[in-house]
C-alpha positions as CSV (number, residue, x, y, z in Angstrom):
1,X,-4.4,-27.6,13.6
2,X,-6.3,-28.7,16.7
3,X,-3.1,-27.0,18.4
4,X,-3.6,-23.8,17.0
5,X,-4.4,-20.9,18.7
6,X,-7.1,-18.7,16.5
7,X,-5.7,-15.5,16.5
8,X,-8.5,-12.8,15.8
9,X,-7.0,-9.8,14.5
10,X,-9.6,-7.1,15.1
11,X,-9.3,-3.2,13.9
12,X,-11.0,-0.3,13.1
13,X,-8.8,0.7,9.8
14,X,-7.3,-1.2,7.5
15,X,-5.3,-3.3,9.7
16,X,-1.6,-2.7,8.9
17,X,-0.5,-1.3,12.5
18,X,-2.4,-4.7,14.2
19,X,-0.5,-6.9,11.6
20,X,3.1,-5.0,12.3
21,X,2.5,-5.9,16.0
22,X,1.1,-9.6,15.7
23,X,4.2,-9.8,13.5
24,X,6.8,-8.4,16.1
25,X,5.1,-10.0,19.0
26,X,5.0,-13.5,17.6
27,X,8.4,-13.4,16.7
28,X,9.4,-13.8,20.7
29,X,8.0,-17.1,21.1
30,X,9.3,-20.3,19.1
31,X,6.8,-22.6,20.2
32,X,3.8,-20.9,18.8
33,X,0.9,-22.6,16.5
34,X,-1.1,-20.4,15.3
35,X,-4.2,-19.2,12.6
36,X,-4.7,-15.7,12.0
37,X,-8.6,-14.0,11.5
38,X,-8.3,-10.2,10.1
39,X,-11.6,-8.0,10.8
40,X,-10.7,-4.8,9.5
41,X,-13.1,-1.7,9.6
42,X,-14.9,-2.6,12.6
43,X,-16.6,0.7,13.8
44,X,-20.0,-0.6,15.4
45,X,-21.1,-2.7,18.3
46,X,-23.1,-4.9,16.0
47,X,-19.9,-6.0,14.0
48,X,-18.2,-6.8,16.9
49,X,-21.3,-9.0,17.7
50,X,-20.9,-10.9,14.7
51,X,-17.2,-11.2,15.0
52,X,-17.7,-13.2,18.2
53,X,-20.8,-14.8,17.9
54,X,-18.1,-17.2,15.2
55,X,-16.2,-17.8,18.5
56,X,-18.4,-19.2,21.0
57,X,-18.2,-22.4,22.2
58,X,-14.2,-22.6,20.8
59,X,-11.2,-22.9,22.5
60,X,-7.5,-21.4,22.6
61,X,-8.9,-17.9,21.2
62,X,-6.8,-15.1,21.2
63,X,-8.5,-11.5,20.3
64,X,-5.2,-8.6,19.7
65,X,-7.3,-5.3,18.6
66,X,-6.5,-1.7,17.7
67,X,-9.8,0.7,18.0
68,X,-9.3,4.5,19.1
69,X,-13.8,4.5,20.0
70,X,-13.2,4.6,23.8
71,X,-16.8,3.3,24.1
72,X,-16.3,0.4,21.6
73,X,-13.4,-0.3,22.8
74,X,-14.7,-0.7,26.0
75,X,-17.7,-3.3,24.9
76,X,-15.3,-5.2,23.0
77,X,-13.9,-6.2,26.0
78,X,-16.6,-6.7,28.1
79,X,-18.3,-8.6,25.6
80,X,-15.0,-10.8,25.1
81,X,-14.8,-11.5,29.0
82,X,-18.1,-12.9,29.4
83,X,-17.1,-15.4,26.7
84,X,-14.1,-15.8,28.6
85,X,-12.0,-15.0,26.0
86,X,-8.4,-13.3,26.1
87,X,-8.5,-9.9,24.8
88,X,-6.1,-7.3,24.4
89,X,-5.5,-3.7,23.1
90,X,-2.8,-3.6,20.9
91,X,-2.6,0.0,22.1
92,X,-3.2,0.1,25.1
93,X,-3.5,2.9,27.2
94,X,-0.6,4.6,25.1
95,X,-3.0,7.2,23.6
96,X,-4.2,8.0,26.7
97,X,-0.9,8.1,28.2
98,X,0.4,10.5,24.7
99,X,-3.0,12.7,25.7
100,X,-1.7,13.4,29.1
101,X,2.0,13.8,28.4
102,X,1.2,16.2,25.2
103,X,-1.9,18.1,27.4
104,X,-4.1,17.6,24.7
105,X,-7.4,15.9,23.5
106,X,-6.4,13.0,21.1
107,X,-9.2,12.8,18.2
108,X,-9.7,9.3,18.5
109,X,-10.7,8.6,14.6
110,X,-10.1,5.9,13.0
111,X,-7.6,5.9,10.1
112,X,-6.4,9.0,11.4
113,X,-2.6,7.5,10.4
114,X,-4.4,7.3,6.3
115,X,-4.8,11.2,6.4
116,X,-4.9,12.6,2.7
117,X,-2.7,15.4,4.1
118,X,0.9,16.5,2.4
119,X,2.8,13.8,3.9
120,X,0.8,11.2,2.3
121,X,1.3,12.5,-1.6
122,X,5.1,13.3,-0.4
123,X,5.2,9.5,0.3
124,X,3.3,8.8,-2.5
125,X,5.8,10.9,-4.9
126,X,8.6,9.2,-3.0
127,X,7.0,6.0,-4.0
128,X,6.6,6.9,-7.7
129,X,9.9,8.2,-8.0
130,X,11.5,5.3,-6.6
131,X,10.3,2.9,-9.3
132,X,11.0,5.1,-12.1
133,X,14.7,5.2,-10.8
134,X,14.9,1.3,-10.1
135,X,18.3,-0.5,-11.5
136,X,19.8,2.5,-12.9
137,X,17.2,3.7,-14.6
138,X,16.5,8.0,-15.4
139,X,20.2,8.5,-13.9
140,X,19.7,12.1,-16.0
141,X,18.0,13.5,-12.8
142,X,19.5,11.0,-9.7
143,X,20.3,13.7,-7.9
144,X,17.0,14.6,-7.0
145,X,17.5,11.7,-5.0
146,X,17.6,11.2,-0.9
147,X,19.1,8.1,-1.1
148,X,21.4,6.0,-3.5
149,X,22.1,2.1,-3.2
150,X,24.8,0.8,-5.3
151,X,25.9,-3.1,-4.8
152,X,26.2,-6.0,-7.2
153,X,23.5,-8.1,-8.2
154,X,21.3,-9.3,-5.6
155,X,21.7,-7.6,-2.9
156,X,18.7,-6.2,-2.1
157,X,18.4,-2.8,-3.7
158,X,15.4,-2.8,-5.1
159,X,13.2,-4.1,-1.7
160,X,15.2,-1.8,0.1
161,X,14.5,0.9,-1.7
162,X,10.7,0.1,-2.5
163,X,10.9,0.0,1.6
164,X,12.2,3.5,2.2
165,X,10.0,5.0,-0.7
166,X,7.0,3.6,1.6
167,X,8.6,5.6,4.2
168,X,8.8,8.8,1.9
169,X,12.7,8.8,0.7
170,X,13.3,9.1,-2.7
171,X,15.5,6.5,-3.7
172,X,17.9,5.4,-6.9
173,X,19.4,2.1,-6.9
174,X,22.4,1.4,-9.3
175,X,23.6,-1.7,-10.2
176,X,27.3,-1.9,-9.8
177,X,29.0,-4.5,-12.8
178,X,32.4,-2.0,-12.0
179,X,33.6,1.5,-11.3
180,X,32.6,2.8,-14.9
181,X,28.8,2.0,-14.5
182,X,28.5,4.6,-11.6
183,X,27.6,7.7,-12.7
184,X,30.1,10.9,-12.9
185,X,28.1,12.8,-10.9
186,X,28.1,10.5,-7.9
187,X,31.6,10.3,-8.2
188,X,32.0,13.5,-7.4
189,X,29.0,13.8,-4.9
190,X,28.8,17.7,-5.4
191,X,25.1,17.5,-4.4
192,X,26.4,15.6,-0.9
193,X,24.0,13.0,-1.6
194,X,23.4,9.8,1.2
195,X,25.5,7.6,-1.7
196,X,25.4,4.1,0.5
197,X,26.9,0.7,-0.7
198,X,25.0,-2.7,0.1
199,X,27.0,-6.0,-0.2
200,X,26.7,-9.6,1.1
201,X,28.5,-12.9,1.8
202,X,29.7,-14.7,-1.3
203,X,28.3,-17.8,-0.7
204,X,25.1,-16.0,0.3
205,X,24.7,-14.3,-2.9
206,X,25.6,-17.6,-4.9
207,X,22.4,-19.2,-3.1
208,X,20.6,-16.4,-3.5
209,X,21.7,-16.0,-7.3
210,X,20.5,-19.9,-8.2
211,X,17.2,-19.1,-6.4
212,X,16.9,-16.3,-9.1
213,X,18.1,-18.4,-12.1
214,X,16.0,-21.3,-11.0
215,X,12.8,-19.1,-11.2
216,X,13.3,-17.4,-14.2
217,X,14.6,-21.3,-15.6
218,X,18.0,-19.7,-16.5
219,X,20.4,-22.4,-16.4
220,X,22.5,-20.7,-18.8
221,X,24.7,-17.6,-17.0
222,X,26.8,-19.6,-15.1
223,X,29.4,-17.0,-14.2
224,X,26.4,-15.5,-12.8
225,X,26.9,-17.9,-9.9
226,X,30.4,-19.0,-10.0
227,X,31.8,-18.4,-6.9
228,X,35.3,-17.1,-7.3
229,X,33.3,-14.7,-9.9
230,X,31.1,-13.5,-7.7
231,X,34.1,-12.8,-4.5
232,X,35.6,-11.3,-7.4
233,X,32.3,-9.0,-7.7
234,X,32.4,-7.9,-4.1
235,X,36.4,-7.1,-3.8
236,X,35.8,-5.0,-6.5
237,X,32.9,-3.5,-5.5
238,X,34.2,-3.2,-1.9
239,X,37.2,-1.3,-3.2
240,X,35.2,1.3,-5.2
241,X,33.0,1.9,-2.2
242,X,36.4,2.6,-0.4
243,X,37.6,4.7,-2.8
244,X,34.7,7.3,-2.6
245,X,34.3,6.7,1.0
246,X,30.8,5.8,0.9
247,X,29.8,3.7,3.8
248,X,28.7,0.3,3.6
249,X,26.1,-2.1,4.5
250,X,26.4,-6.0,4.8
251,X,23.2,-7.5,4.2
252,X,23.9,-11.4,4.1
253,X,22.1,-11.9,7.4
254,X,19.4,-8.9,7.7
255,X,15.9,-9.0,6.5
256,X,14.9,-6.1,4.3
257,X,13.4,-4.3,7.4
258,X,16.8,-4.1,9.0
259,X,18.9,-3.1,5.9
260,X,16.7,0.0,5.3
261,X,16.7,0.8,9.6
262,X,20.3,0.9,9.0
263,X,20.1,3.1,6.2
264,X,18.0,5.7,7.3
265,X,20.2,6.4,10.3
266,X,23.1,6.5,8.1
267,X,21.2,9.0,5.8
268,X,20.1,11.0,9.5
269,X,24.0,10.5,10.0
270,X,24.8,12.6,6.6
271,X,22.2,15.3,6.9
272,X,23.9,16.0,10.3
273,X,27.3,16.1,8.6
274,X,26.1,18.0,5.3
């Protein structure tokens, strides 16, 4: 890995908004060799020290940070250029920028975005409700739900909806074998719930299906990934989601990320409408 830039990953929290960026900002380049070095919590001078007192002397070093301290932030990068080392706020002078626009001090503290306050336990509800209504499961109160996924197996329902429920939705997921395992009160929707079908590919879900069976050593359910079963699955499952008019979602070719983007501004969509 002599090729390999050494990424150094520096923040002053836990290091989740520096990861999110590294992630989307790598993700231009194709030829890109890389190792990654996470320093979370740094909050004093003599921590940064340490951090690059490792990375003298070495070569292809990259330093992407996130720190609100004005004043560290500032001898983090002075310290970095007399190594002569490339170093960049992840932030930039947004804050800054946000202070002036919004005519307000910004409270520079780190971890601000962790705040205990009601948001965080209405995310954290979200959360727990969401697993307790995973695959059909508690569909006695379902319409205490935001959202509610319905596709065939495999297709992504229950990352998706783990996803959102880290965004604060509250989220049901129901596994759709045919029209008489959805729920009567969906059918009817009285509740105008965001009631949203996911799907896929056939041949997608096959590869996806044997991936599944191969892990769990199942060699056994082989309708599971016979193909002209499985098109069957999604006509049928197609139809019903025509039937009730809910809208659909293809997600043979978008990441977890996307499936749930597209959601939620279907869901924004409905509340609109309701």
């Amino acid at each position: 890995m002599n090729n390999s830039y050494q990424i150094y990953l520096i923040s002053d929290s836990t290091g989740e908004t520096l990861d999110r960026i590294f992630i989307a900002l790598k993700a231009q380049f194709k030829n890109f060799s890389y190792e990654t070095n996470h320093f979370s919590f740094t909050r004093t001078e003599n921590q940064v020290l340490k951090i690059l007192t490792n990375i003298k002397n070495k070569k292809k070093i990259i330093i992407l940070y996130t720190i609100v301290d004005n004043n560290l932030s500032k001898f983090l990068d002075q310290e970095a250029k007399k190594l002569k080392v490339a170093c960049f706020n992840a932030l930039g002078d947004l804050i800054l920028s946000f202070s002036k626009q919004l005519d307000q001090e910004a409270s520079f503290k780190p971890s601000g975005q962790h705040a205990l306050n009601e948001e965080y336990y209405e995310r954290i509800e979200a959360i727990q409700f969401t697993m307790n209504h995973d695959d059909g499961n508690l569909s006695n109160d379902i319409n205490k739900s935001d959202i509610i996924l319905l596709g065939v197996s495999r297709t992504s329902k229950t990352p998706t909806s783990i996803y959102l429920a880290n965004k604060g939705f509250k989220v049901s997921n129901i596994p759709l074998v045919n029209e008489n395992s959805i729920p009567n009160s969906l059918k009817n929707n009285k509740n105008k719930i965001c009631i949203i079908g996911l799907t896929a590919e056939p041949n997608r879900l096959v590869e996806v299906r044997k991936n599944r069976m191969s892990s769990l050593k199942d060699n056994t359910s082989t309708n599971y990934v016979n193909f002209e079963k499985i098109s069957q699955e999604v006509e049928e499952a197609k139809k019903t989601f025509q039937k009730y008019k809910w809208p659909v979602i293809d997600v043979s070719r978008k990441s977890v990320e996307e499936t749930a983007a597209s959601v939620i501004k279907i869901f924004e969509i409905s509340k609109k409408n309701v």
